[in-house]
PLY file of the C-alpha trace (Angstrom):
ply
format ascii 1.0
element vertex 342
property float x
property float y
property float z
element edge 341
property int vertex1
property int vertex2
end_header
0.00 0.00 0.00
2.52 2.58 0.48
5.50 2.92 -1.48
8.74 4.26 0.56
10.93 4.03 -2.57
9.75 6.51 -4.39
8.99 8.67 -1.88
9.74 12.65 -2.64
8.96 14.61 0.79
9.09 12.71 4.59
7.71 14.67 7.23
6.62 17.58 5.42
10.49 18.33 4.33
10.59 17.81 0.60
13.63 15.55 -1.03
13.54 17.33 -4.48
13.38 20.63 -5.58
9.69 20.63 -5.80
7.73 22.83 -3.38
4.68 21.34 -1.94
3.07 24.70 -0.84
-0.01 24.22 1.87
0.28 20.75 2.41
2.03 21.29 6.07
-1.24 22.15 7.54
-3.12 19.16 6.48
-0.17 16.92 8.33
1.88 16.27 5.37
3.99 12.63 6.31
5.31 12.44 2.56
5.09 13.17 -1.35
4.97 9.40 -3.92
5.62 9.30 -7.36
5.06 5.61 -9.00
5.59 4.64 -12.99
2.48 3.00 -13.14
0.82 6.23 -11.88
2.70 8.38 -14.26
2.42 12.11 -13.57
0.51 11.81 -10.61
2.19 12.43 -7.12
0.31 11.08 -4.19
0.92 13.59 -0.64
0.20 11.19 2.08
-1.00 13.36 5.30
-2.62 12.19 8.78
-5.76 13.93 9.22
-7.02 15.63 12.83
-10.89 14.53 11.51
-12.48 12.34 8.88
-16.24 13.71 9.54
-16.91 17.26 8.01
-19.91 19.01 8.77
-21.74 20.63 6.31
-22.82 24.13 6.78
-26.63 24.48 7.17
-26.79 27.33 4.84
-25.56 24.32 2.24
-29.57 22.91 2.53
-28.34 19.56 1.80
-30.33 16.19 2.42
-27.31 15.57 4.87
-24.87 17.21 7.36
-21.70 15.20 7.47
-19.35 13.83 4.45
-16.17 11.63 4.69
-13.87 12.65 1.97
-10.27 10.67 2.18
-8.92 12.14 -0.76
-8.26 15.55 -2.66
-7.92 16.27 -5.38
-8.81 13.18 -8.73
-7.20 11.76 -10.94
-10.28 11.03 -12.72
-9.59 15.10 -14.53
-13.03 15.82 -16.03
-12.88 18.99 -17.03
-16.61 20.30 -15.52
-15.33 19.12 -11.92
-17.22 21.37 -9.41
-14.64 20.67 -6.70
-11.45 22.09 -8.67
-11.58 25.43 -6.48
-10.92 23.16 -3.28
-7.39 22.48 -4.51
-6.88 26.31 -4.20
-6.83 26.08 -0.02
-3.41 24.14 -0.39
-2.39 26.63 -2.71
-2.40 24.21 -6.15
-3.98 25.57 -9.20
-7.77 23.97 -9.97
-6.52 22.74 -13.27
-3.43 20.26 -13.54
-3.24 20.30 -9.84
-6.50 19.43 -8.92
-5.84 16.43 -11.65
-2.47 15.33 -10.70
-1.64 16.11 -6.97
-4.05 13.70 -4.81
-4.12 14.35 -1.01
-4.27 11.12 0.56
-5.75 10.90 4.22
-3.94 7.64 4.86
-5.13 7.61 8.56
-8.88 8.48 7.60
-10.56 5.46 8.47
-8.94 5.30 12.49
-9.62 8.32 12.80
-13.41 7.93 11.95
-13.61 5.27 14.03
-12.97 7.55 16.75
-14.97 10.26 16.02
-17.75 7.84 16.02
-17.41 6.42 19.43
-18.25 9.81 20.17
-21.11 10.01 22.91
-22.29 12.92 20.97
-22.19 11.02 17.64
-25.98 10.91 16.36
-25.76 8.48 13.45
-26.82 10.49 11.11
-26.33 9.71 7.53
-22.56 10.15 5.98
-22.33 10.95 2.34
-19.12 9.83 0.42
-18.10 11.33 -3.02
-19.49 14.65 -2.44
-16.36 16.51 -3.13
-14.00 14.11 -4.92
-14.37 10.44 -6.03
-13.56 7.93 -3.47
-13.34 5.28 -5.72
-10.43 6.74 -8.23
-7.70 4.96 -8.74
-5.39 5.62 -6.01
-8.27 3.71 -4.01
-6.99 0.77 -5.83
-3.36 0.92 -3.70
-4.67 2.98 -0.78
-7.75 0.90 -0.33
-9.35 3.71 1.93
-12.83 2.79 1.59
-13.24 -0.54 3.21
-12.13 0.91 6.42
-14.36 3.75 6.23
-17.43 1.55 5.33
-17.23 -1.00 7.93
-16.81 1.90 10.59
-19.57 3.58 9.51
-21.71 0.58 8.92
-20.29 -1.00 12.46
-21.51 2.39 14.35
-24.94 1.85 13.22
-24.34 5.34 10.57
-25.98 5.13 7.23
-24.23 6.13 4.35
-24.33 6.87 0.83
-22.09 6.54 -1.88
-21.69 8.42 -5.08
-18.60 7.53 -8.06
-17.40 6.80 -11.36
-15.18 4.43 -10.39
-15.57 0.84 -10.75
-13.38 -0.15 -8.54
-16.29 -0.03 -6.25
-16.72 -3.62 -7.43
-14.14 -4.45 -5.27
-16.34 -3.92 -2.11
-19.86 -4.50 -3.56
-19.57 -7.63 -0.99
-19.28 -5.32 2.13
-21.68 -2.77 0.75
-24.25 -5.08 0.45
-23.40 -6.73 4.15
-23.19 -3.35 5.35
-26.99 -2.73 3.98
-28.02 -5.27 5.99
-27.82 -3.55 9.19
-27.34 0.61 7.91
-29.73 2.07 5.15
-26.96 2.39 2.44
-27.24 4.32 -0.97
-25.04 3.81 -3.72
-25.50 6.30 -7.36
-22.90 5.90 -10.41
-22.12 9.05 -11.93
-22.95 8.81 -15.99
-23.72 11.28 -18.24
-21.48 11.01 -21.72
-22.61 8.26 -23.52
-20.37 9.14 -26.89
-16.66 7.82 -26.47
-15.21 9.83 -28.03
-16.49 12.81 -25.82
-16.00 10.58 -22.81
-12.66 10.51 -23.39
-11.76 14.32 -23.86
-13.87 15.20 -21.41
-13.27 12.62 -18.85
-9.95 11.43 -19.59
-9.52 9.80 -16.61
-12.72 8.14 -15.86
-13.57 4.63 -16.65
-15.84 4.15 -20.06
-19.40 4.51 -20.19
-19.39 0.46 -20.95
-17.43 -0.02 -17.96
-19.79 2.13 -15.77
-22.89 1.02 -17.29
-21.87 -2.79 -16.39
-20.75 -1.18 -12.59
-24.72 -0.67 -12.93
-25.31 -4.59 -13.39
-22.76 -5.75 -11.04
-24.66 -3.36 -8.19
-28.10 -4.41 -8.84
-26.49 -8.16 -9.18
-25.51 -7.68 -5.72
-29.23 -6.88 -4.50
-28.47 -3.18 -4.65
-31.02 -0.09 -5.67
-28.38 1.87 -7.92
-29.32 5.40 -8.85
-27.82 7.59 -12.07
-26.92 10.74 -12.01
-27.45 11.76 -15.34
-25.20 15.12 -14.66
-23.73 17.64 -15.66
-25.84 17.30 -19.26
-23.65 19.32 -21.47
-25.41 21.96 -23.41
-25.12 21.55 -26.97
-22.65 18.74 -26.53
-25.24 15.75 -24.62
-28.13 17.62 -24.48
-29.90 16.32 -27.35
-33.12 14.66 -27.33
-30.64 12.06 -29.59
-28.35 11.46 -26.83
-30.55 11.51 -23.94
-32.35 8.60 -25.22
-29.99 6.38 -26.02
-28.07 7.35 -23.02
-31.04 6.71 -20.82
-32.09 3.64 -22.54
-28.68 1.87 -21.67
-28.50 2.96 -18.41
-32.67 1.25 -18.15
-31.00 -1.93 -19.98
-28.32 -2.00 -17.23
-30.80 -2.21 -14.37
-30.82 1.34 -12.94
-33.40 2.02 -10.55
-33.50 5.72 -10.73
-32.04 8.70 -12.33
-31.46 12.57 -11.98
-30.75 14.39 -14.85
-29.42 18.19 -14.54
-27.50 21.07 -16.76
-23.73 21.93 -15.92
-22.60 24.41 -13.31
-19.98 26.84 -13.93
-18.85 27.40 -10.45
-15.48 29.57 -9.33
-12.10 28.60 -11.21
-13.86 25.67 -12.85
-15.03 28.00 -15.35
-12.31 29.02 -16.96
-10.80 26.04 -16.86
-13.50 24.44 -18.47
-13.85 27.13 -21.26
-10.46 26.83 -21.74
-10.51 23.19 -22.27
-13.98 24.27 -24.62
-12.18 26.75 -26.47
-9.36 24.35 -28.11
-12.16 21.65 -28.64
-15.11 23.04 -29.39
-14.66 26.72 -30.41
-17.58 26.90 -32.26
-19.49 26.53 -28.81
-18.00 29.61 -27.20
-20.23 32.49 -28.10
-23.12 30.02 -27.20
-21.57 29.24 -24.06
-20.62 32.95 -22.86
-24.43 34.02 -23.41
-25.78 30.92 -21.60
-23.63 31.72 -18.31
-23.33 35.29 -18.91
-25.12 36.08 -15.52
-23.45 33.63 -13.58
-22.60 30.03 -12.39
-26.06 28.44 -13.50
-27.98 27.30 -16.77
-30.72 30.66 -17.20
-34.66 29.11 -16.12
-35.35 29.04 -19.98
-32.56 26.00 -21.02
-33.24 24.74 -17.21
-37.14 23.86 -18.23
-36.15 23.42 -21.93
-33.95 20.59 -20.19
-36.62 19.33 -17.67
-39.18 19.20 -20.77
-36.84 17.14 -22.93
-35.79 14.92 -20.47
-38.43 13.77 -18.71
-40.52 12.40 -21.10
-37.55 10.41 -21.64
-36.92 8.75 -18.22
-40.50 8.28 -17.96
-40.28 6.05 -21.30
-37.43 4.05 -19.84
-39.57 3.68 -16.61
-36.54 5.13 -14.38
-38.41 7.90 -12.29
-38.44 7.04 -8.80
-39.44 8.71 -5.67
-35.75 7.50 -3.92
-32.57 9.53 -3.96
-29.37 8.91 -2.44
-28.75 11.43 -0.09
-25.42 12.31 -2.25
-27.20 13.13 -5.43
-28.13 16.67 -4.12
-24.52 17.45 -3.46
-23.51 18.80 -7.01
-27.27 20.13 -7.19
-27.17 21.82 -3.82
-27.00 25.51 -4.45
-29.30 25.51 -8.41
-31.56 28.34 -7.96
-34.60 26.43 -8.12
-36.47 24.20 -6.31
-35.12 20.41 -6.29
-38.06 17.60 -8.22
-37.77 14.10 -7.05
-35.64 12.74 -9.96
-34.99 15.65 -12.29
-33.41 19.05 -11.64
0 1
1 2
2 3
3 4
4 5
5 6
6 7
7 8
8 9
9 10
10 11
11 12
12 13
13 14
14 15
15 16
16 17
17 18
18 19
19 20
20 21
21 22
22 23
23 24
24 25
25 26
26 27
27 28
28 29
29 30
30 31
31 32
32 33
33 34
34 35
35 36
36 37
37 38
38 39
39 40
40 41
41 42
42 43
43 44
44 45
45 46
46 47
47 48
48 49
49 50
50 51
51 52
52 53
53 54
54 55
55 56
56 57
57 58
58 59
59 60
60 61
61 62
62 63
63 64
64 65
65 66
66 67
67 68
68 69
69 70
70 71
71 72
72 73
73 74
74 75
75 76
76 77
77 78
78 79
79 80
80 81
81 82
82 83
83 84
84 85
85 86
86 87
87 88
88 89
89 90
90 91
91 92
92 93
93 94
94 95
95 96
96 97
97 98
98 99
99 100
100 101
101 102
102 103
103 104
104 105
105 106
106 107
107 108
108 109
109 110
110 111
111 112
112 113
113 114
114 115
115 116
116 117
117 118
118 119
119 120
120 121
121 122
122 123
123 124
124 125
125 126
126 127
127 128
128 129
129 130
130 131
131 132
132 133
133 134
134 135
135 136
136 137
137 138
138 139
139 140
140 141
141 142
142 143
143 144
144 145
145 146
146 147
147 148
148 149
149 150
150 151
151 152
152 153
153 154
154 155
155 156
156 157
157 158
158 159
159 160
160 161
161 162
162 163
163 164
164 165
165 166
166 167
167 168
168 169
169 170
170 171
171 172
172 173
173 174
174 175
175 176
176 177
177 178
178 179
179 180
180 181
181 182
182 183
183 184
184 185
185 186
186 187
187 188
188 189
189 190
190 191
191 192
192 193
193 194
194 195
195 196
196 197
197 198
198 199
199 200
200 201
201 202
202 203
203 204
204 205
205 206
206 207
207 208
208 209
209 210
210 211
211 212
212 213
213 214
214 215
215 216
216 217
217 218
218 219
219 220
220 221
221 222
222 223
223 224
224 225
225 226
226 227
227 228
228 229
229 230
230 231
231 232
232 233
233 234
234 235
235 236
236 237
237 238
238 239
239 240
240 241
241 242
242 243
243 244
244 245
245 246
246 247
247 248
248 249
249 250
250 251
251 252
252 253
253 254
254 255
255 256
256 257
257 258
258 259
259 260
260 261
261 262
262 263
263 264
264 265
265 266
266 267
267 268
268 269
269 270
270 271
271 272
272 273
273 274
274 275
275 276
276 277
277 278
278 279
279 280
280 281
281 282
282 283
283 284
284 285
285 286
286 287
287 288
288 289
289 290
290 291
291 292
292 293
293 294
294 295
295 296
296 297
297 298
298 299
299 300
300 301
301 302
302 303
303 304
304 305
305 306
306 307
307 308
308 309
309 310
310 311
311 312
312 313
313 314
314 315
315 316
316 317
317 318
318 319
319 320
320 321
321 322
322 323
323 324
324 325
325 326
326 327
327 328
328 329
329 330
330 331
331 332
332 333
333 334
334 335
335 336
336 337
337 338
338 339
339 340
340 341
């Protein structure tokens, strides 16, 4: 699990001439660069907490998260949670993509914040801010730990990704169901692979996902979709919805939410940015869409809603059940929040 080889920093001191600037106050222990992870350097730090509360003005569905890494390899360029990379003083873009924070003491730590007397159970959301399951999950193997301590503390959780490593636990998940209410939702919206690929470089395909759908519901699983961010003018069409929506029906899905992209902070320009060399036909369009702000204007929102939910209705996916971490992307839209579609 942890490779002292190739290590780059110990105790916060670095061994190269790289700076790691901000990473002292999260505990820094030491910097990893491996081949097989080229371009990516792993900072392993020891965490004071592993639950964060979420502020009430947030009005989320749930008040604590468990996040054991920063930043995500997985590099979509939309990624709401680029500006967080910006508190260690890393840049939102190639930063955010290729310097992972690794909370390699996360799940002891939980364990003792819920033997708290003051500990209420109340529901834990993972994947709210970055994925839990990319890959450095496959070496650091986080997730396991934090699921049986939640699980084995009587806490429900829910669980949001792209990854499909999450087939490596699907056993504990579903043992952990049997005695917590558990949630898990995949995170698909690009059906085209081509897209996939520029957009989400670092994600696994939409085959892959779609047969992380099967392996869930195999395991006796409800698995929702969250059909998000749609992509105007690049997955928004009634085209793509369908067929999108249809394969995610074929894979067993039992729900979905389907909502427009949010421009928050510094992910905007990195996201036009990445728009402008790819798609610079799209720009003018985009500019006038988010020309007042962060959100989709009320006309494309309901042009959206109308398109879509004919859609999921045909593919019989609406459902009345969310998990708790599907509002966390959704959280601040300026409009109220529909069972399955926003």
């Amino acid at each position: 699990m942890r490779w002292s080889t190739q290590a780059i920093a110990v105790n916060g001191t670095p061994v190269d001439d790289g700076a790691l600037p901000g990473l002292q106050r999260l505990g820094l222990v030491r910097s990893v660069r491996v081949p097989h992870f080229d371009g990516i350097t792993f900072h392993e730090v020891l965490c004071k907490s592993a639950l964060n509360k979420v502020p009430n003005a947030a009005a989320l569905p749930f008040r604590f998260t468990v996040n054991g890494y920063r930043g995500c390899s997985h590099a979509c360029r939309y990624c709401f949670a680029r500006p967080t990379h910006e508190y260690l003083d890393f840049d939102p873009g190639d930063d955010f993509d290729t310097q992972v924070i690794v909370k390699t003491n996360v799940a002891e730590v939980l364990r003792r914040e819920l033997r708290r007397p003051s500990w209420q159970r109340e529901t834990v959301a993972l994947g709210t801010n970055t994925d839990p399951y990319q890959r450095a999950e496959g070496r650091y193997a986080l997730m396991p730990g934090i699921i049986t301590a939640l699980a084995g503390s009587g806490t429900p959780l829910s669980i949001l990704t792209k990854g499909t490593l999450l087939r490596r636990d699907l056993r504990l998940i579903a043992d952990a169901a049997q005695h917590v209410p558990v949630s898990v939702a995949v995170s698909l919206a690009v059906g085209d692979p081509e897209l996939h690929r520029d957009v989400e470089p670092g994600t696994p395909t939409p085959q892959a996902r779609l047969q992380l759908i099967r392996a869930i519901r195999d395991a006796g699983l409800n698995c929702h979709v969250m059909v998000a961010p749609v992509l105007p003018h690049l997955t928004d069409s009634a085209e793509h919805l369908d067929g999108l929506l249809g394969q995610i029906a074929a894979a067993g899905a039992t729900s979905v939410t389907v909502f427009g992209l949010h421009l928050r902070g510094s992910t905007r320009g990195w996201f036009m940015a990445w728009l402008s060399r790819q798609h610079p036909e799209l720009l003018a369009a985009y500019r006038e869409l988010y020309r007042r702000g962060a959100y989709l204007p009320e006309s494309y929102r309901d042009m959206l809603r109308q398109r879509a939910a004919p859609l999921v209705k045909k593919h019989r996916l609406a459902g009345d059940s969310r998990p708790s971490t599907v509002a966390a992307e959704a959280a601040s839209a300026p409009e109220p929040l529909q069972p399955t579609l926003f």
